[in-house]
PDB file as gemmi writes it, atoms N, CA and C in Angstrom:
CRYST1    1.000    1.000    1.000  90.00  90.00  90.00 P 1                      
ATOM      1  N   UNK A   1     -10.051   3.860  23.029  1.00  0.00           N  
ATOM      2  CA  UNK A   1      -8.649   3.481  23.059  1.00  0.00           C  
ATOM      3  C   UNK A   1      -8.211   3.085  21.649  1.00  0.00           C  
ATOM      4  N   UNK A   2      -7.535   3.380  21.138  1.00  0.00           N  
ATOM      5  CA  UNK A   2      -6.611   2.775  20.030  1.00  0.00           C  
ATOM      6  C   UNK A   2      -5.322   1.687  20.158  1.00  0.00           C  
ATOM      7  N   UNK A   3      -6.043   1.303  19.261  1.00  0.00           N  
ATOM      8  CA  UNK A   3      -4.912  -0.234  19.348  1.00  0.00           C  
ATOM      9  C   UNK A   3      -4.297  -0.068  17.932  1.00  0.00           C  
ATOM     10  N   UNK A   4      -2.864   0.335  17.978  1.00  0.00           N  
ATOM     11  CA  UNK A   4      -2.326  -0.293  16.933  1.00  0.00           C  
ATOM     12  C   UNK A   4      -2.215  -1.589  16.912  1.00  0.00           C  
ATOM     13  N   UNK A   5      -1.993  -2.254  15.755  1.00  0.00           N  
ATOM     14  CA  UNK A   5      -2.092  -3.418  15.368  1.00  0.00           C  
ATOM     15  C   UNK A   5      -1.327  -3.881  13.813  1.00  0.00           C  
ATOM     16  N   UNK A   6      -1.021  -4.617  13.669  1.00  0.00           N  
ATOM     17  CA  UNK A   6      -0.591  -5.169  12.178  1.00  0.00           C  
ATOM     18  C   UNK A   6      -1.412  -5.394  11.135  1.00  0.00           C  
ATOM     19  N   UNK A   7      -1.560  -4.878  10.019  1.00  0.00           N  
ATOM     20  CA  UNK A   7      -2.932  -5.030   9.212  1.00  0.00           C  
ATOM     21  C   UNK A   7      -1.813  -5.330   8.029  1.00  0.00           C  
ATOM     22  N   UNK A   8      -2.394  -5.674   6.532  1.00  0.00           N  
ATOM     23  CA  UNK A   8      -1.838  -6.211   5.966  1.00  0.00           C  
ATOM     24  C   UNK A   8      -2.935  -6.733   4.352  1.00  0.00           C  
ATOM     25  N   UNK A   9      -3.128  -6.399   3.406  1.00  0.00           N  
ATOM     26  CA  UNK A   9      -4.070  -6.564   2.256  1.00  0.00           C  
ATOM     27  C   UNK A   9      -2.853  -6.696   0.786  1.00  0.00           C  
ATOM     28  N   UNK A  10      -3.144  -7.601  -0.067  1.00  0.00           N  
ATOM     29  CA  UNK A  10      -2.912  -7.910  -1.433  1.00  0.00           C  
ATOM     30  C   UNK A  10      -3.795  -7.343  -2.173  1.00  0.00           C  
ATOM     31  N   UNK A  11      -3.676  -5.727  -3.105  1.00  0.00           N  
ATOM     32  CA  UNK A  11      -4.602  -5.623  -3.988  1.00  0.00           C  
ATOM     33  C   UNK A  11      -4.052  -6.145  -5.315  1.00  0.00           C  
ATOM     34  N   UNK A  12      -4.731  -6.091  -6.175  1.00  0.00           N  
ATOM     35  CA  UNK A  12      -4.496  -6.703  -7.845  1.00  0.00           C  
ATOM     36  C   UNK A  12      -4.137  -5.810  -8.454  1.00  0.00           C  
ATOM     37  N   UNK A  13      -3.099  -5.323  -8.107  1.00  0.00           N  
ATOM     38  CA  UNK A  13      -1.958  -4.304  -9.063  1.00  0.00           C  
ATOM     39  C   UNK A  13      -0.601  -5.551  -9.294  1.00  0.00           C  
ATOM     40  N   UNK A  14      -1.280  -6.530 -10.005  1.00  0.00           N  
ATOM     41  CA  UNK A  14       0.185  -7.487 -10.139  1.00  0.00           C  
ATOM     42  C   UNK A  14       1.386  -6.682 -10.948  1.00  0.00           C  
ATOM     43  N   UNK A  15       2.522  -8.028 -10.115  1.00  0.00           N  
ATOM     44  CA  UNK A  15       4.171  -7.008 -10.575  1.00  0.00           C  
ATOM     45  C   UNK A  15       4.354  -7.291 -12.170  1.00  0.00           C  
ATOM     46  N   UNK A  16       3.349  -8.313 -13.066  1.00  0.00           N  
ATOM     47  CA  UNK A  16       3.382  -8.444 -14.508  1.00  0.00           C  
ATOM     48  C   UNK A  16       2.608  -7.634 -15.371  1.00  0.00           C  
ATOM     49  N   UNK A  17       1.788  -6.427 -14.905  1.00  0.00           N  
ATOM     50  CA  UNK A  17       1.794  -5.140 -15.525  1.00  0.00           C  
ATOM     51  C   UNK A  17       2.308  -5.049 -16.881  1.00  0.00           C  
ATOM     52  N   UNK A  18       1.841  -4.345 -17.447  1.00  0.00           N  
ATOM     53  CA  UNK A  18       2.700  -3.413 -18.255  1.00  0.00           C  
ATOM     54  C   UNK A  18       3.398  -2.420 -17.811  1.00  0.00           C  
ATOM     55  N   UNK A  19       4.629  -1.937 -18.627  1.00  0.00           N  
ATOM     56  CA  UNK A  19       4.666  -0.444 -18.069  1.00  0.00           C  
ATOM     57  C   UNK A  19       4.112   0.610 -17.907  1.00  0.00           C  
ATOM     58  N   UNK A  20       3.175   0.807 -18.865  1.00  0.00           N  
ATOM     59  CA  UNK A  20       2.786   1.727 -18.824  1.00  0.00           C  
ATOM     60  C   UNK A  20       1.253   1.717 -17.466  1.00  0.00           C  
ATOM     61  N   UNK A  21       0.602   1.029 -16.990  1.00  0.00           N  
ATOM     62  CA  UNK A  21       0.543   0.873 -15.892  1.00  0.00           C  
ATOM     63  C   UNK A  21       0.989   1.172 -14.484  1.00  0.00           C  
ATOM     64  N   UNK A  22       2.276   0.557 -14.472  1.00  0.00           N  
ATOM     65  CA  UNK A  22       3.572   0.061 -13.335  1.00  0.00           C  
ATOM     66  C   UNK A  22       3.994   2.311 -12.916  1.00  0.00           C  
ATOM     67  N   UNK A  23       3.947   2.650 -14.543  1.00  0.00           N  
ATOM     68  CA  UNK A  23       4.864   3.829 -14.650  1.00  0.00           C  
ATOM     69  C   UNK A  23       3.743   4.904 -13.649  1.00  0.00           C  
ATOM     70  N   UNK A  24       2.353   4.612 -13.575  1.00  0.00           N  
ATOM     71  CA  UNK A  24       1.126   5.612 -13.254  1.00  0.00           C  
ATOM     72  C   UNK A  24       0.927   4.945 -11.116  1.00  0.00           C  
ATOM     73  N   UNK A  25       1.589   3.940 -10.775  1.00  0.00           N  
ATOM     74  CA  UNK A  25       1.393   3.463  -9.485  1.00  0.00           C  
ATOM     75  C   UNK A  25       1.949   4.902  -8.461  1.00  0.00           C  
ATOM     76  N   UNK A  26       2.863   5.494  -8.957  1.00  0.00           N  
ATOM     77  CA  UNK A  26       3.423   6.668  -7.960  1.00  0.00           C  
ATOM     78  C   UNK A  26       2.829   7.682  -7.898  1.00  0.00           C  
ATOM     79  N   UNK A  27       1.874   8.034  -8.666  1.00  0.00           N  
ATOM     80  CA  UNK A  27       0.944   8.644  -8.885  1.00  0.00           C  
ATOM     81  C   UNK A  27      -0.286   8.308  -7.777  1.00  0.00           C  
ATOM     82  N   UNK A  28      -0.293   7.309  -7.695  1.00  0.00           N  
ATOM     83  CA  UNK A  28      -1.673   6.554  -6.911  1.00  0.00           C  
ATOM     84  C   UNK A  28      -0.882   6.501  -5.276  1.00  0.00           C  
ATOM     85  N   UNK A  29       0.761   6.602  -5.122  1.00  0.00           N  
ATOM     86  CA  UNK A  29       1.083   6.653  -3.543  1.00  0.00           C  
ATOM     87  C   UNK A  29       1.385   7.953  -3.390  1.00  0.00           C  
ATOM     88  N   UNK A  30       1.709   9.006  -4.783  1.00  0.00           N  
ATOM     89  CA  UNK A  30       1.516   9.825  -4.072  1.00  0.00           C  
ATOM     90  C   UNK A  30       0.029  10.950  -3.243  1.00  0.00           C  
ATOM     91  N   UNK A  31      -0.702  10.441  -3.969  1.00  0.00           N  
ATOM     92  CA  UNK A  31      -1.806  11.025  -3.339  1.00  0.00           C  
ATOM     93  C   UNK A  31      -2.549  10.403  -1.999  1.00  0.00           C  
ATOM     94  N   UNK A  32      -2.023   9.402  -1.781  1.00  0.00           N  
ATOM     95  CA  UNK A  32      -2.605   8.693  -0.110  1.00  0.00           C  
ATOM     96  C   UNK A  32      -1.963   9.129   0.652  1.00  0.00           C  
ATOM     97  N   UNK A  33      -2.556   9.583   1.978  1.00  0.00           N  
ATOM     98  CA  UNK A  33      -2.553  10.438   3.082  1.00  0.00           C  
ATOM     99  C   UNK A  33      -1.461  10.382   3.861  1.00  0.00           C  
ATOM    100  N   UNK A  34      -0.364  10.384   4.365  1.00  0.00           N  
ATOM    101  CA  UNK A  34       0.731  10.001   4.919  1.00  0.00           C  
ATOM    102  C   UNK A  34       1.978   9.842   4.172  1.00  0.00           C  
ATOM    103  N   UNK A  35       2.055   9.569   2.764  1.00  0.00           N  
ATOM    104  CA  UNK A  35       3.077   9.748   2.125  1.00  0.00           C  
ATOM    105  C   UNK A  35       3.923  10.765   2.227  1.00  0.00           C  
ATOM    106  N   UNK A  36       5.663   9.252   2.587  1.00  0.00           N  
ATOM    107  CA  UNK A  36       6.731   9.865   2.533  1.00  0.00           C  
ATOM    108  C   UNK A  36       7.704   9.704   1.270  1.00  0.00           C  
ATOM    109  N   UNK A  37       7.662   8.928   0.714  1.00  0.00           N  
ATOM    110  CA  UNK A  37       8.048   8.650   0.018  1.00  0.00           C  
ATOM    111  C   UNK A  37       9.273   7.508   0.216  1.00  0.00           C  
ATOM    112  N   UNK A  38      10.082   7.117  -0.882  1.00  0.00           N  
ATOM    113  CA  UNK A  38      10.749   5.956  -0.845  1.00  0.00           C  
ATOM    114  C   UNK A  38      12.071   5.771  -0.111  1.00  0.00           C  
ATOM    115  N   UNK A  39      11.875   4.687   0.676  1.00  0.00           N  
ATOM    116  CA  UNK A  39      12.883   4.284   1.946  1.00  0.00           C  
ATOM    117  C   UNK A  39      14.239   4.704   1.155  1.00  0.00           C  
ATOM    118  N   UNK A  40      15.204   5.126   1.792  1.00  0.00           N  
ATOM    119  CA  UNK A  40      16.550   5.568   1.597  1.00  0.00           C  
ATOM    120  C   UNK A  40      17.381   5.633   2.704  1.00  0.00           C  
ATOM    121  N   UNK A  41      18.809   5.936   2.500  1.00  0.00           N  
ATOM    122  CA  UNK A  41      19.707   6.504   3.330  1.00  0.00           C  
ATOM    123  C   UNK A  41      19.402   6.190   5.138  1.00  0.00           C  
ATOM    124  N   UNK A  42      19.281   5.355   5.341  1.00  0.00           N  
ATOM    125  CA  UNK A  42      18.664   4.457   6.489  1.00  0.00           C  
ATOM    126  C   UNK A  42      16.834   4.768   7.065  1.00  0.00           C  
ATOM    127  N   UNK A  43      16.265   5.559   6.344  1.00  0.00           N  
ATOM    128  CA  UNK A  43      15.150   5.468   6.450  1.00  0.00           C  
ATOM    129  C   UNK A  43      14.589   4.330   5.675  1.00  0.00           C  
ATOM    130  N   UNK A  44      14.059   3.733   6.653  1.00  0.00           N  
ATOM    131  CA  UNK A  44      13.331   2.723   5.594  1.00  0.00           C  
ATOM    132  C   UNK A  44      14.181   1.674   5.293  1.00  0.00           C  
ATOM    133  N   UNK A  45      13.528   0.832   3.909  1.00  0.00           N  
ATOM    134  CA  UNK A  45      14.447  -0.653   3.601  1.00  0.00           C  
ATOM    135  C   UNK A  45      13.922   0.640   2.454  1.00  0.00           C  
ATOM    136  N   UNK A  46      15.264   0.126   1.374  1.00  0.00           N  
ATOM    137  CA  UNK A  46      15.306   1.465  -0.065  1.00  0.00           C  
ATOM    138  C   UNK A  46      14.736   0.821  -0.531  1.00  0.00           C  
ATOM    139  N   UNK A  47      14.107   1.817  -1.223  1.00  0.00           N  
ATOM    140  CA  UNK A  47      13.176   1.428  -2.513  1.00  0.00           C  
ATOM    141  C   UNK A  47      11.796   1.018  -2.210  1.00  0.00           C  
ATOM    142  N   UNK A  48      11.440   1.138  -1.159  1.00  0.00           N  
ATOM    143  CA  UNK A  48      10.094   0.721  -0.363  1.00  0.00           C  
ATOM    144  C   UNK A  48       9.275   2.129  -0.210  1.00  0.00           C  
ATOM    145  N   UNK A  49       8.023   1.831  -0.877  1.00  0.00           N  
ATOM    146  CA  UNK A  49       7.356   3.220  -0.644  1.00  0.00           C  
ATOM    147  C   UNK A  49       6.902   3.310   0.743  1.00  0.00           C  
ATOM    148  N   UNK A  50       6.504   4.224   1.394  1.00  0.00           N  
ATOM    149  CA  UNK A  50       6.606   5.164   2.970  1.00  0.00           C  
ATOM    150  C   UNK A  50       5.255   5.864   3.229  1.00  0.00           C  
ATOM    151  N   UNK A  51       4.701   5.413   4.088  1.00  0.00           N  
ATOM    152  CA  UNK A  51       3.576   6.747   4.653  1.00  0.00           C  
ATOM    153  C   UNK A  51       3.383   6.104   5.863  1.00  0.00           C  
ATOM    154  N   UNK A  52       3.293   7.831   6.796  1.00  0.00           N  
ATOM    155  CA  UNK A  52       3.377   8.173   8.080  1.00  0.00           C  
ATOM    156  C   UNK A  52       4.749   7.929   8.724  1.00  0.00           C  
ATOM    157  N   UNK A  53       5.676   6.763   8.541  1.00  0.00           N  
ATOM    158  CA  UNK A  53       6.404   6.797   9.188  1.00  0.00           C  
ATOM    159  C   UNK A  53       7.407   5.479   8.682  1.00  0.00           C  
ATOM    160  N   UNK A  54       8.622   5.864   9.011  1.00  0.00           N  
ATOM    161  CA  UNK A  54       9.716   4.560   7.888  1.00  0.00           C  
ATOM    162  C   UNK A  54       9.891   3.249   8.861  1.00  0.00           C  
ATOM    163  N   UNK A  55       9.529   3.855  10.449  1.00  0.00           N  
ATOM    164  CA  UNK A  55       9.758   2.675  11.840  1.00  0.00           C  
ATOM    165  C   UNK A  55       8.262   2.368  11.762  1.00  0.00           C  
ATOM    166  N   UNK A  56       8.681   0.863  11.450  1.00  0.00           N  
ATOM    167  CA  UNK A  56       7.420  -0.002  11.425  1.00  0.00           C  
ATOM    168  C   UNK A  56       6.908  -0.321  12.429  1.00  0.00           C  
ATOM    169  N   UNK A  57       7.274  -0.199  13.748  1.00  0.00           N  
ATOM    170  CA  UNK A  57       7.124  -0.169  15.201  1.00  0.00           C  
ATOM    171  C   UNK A  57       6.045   0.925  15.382  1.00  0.00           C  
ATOM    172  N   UNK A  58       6.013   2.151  14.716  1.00  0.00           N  
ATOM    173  CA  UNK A  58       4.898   3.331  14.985  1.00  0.00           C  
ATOM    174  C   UNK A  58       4.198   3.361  13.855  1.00  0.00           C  
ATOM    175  N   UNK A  59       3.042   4.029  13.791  1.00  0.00           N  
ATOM    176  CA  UNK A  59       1.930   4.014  12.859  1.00  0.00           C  
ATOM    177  C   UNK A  59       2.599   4.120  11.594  1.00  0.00           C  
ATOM    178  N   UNK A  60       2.176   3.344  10.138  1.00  0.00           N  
ATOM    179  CA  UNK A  60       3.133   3.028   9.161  1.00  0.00           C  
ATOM    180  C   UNK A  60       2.321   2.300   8.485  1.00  0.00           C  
ATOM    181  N   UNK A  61       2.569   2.372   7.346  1.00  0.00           N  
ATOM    182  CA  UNK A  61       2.037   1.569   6.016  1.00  0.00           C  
ATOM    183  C   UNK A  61       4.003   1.332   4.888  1.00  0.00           C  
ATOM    184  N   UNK A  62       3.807   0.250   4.839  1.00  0.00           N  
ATOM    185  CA  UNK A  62       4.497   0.574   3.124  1.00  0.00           C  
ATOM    186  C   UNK A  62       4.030  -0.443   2.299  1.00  0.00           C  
ATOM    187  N   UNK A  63       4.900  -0.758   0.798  1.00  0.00           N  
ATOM    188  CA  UNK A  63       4.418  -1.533   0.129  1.00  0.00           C  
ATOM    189  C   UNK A  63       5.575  -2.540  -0.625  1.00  0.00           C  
ATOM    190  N   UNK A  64       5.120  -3.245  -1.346  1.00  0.00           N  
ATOM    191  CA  UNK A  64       6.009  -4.346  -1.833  1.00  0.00           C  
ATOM    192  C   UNK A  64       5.490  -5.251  -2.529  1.00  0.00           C  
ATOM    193  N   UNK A  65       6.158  -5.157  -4.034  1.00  0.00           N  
ATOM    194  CA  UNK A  65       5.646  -5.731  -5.095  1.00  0.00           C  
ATOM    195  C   UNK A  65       5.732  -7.436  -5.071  1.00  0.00           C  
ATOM    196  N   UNK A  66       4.873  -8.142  -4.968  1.00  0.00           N  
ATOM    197  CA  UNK A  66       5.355  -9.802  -4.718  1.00  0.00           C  
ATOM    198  C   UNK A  66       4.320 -10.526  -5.681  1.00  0.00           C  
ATOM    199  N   UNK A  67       4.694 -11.601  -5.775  1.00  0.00           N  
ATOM    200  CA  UNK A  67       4.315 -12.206  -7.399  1.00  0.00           C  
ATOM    201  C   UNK A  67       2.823 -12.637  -7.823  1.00  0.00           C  
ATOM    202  N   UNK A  68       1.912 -12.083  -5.821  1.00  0.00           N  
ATOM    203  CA  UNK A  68       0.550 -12.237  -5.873  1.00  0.00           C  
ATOM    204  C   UNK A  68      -0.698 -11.015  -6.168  1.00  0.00           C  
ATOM    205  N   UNK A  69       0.633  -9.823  -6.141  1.00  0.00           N  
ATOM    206  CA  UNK A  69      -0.360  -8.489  -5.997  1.00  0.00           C  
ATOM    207  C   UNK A  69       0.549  -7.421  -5.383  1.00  0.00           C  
ATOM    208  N   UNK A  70       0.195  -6.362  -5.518  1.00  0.00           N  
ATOM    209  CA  UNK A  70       0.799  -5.137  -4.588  1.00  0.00           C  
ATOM    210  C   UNK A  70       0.480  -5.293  -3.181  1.00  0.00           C  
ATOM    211  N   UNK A  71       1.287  -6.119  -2.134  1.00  0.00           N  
ATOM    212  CA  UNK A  71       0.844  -5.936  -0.545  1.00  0.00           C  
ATOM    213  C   UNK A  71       1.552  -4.609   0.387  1.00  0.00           C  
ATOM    214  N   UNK A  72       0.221  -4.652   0.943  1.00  0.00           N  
ATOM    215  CA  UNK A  72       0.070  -3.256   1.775  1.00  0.00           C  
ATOM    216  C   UNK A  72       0.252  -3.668   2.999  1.00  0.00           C  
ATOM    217  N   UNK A  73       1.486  -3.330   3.982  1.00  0.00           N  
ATOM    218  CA  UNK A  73       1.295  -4.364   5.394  1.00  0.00           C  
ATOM    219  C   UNK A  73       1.169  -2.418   6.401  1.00  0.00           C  
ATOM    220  N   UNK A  74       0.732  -2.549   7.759  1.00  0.00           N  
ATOM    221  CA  UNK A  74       0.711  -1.561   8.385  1.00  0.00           C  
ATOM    222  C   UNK A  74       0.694  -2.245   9.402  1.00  0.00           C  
ATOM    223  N   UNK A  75       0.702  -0.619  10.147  1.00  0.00           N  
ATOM    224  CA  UNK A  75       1.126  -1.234  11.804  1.00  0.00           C  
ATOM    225  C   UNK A  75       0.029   0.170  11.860  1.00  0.00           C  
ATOM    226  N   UNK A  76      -1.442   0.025  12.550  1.00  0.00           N  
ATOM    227  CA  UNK A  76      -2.246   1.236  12.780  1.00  0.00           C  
ATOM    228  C   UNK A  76      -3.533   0.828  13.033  1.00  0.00           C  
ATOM    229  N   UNK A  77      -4.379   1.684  13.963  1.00  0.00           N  
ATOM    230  CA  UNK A  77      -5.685   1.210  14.354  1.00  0.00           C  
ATOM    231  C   UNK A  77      -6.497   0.633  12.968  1.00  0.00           C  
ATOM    232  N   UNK A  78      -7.601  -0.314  13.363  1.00  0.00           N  
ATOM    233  CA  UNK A  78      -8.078  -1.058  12.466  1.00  0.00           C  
ATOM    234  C   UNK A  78      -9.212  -0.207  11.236  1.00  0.00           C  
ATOM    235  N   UNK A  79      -9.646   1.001  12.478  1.00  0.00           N  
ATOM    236  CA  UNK A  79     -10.670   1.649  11.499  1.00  0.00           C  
ATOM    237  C   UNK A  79      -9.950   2.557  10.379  1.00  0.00           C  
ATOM    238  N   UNK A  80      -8.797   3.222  11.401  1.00  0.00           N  
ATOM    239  CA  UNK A  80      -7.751   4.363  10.188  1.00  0.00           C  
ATOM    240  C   UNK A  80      -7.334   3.194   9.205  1.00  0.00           C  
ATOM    241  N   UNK A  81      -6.830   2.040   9.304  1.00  0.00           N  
ATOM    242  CA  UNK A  81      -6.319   1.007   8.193  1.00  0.00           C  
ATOM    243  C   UNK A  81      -7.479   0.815   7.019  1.00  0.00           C  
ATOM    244  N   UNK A  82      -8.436   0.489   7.507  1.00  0.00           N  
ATOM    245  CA  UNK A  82      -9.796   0.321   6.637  1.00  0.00           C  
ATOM    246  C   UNK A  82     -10.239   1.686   5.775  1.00  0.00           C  
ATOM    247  N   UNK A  83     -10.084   2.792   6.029  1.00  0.00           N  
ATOM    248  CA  UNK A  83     -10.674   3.856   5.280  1.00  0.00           C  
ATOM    249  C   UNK A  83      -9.486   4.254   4.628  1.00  0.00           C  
ATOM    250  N   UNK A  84      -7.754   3.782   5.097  1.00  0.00           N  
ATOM    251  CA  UNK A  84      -7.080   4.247   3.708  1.00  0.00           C  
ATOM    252  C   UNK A  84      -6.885   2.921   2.803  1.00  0.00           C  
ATOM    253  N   UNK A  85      -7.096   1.906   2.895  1.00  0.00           N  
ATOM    254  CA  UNK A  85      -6.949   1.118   1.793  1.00  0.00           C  
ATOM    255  C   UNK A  85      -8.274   0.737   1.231  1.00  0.00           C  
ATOM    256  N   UNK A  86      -9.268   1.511   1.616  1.00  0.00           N  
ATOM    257  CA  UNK A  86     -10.422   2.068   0.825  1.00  0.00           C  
ATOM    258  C   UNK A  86     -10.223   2.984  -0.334  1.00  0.00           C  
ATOM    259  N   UNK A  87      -9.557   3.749   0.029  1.00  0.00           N  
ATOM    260  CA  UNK A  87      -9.159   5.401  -0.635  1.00  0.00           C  
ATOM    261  C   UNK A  87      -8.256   4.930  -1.225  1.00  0.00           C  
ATOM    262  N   UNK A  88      -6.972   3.924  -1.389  1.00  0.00           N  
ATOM    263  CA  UNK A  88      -6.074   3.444  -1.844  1.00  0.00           C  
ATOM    264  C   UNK A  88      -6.718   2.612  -3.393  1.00  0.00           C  
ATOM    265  N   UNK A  89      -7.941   1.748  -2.900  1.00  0.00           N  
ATOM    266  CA  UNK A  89      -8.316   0.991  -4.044  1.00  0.00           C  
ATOM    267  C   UNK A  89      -9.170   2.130  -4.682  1.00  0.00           C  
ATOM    268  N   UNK A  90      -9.862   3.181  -4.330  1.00  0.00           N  
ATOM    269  CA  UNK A  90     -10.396   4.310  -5.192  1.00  0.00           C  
ATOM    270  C   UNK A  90      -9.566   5.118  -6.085  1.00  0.00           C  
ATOM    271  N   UNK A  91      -8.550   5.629  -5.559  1.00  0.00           N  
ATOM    272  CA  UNK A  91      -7.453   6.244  -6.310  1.00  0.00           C  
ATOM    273  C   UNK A  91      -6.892   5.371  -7.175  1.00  0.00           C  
ATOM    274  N   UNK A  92      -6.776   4.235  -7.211  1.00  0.00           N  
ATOM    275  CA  UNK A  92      -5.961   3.336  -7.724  1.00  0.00           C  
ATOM    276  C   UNK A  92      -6.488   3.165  -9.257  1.00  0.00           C  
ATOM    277  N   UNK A  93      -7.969   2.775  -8.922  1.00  0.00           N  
ATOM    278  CA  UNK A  93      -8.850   2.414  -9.665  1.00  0.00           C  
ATOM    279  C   UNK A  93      -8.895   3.707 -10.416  1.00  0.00           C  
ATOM    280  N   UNK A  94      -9.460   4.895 -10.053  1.00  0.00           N  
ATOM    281  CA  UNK A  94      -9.275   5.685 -11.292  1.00  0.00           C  
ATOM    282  C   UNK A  94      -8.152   6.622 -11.507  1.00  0.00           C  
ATOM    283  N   UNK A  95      -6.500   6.304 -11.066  1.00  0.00           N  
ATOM    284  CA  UNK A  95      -5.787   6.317 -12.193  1.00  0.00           C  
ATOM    285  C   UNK A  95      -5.325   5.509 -13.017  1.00  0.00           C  
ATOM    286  N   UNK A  96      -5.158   4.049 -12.630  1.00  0.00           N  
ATOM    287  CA  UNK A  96      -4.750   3.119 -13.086  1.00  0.00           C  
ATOM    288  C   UNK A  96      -5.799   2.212 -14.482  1.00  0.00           C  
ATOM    289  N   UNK A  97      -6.922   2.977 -14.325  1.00  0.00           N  
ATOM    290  CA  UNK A  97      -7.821   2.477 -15.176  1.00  0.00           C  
ATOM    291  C   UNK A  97      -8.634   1.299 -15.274  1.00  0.00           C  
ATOM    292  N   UNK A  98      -8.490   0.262 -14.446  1.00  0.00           N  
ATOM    293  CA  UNK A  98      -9.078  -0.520 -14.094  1.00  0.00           C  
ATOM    294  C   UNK A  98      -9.865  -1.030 -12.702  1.00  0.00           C  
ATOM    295  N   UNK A  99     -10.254  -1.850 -12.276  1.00  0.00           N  
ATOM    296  CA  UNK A  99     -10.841  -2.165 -11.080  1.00  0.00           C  
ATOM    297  C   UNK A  99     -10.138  -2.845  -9.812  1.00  0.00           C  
ATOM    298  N   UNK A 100      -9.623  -1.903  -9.135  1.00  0.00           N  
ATOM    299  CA  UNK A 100      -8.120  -2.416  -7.985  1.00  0.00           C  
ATOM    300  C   UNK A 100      -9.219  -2.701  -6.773  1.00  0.00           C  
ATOM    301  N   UNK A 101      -8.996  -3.992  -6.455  1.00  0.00           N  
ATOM    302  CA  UNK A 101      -9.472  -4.470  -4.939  1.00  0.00           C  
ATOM    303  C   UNK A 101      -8.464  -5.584  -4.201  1.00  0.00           C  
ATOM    304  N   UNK A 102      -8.875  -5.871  -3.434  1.00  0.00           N  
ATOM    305  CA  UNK A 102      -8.091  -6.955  -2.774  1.00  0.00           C  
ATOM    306  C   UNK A 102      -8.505  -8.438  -3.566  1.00  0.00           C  
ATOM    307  N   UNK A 103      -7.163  -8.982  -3.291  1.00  0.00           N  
ATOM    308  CA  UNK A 103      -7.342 -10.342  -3.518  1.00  0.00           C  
ATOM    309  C   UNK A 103      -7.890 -11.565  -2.359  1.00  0.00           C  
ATOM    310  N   UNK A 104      -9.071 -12.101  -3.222  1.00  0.00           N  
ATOM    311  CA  UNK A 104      -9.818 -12.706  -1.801  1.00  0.00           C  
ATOM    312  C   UNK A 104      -9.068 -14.404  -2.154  1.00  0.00           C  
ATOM    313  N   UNK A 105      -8.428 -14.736  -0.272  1.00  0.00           N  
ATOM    314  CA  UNK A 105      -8.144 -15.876  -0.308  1.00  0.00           C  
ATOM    315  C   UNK A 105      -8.684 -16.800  -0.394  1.00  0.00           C  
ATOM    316  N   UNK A 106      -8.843 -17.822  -0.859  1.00  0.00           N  
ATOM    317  CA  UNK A 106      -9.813 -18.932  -0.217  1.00  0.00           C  
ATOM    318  C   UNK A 106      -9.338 -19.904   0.762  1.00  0.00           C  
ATOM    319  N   UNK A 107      -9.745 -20.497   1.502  1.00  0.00           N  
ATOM    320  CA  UNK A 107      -9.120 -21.251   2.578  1.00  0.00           C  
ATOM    321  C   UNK A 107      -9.642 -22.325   2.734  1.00  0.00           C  
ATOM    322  N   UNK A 108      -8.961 -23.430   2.844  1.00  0.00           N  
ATOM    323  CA  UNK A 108      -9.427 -25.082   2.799  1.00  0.00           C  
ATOM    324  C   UNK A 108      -9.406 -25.245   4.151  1.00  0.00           C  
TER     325      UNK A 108                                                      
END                                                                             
């Protein structure tokens, strides 16, 4: 059975970049599996990158730059979530040139 579900990861693509960095990220969404590209014209919230689907209600990933990291939120079974933001921090990592993983919380 598949359970969608809400999944959700901060990798370390912070929004204080350089540009020349920032400029190579579309590069790295466009090659992950489901890419639609950026919310518009009532698809989507604009300016929000897109894969599989713009209704966050059905299987869906997007993204959104916030002041801790690039977060990745989805709505999709737990194992398909896990092997693309696997492939997400691989691609990332070698175009972006450095070492993209998640940011680990710590919790008191």
């Amino acid at each position: 059975m598949n359970d969608i579900e809400n999944q959700e990861c901060v990798l370390n693509i912070r929004y204080d970049l350089p540009h020349e960095i920032w400029d190579k990220v579309m590069l790295v969404y466009e090659k992950m599996p489901g890419w639609l590209g950026y919310g518009k014209d009532g698809n989507g919230q604009k300016g929000i990158p897109y894969w599989f689907s713009f209704n966050e209600n059905e299987k869906s990933i997007s993204a959104s730059v916030e002041p801790s990291g690039l977060q990745i939120v989805g709505n999709m079974e737990e194992n398909e979530w896990n092997s693309w933001v696997t492939e997400i921090k691989k691609i990332a990592t070698e175009i972006l040139g450095f070492k993209v993983g998640e940011i680990e919380w710590i919790k008191k």
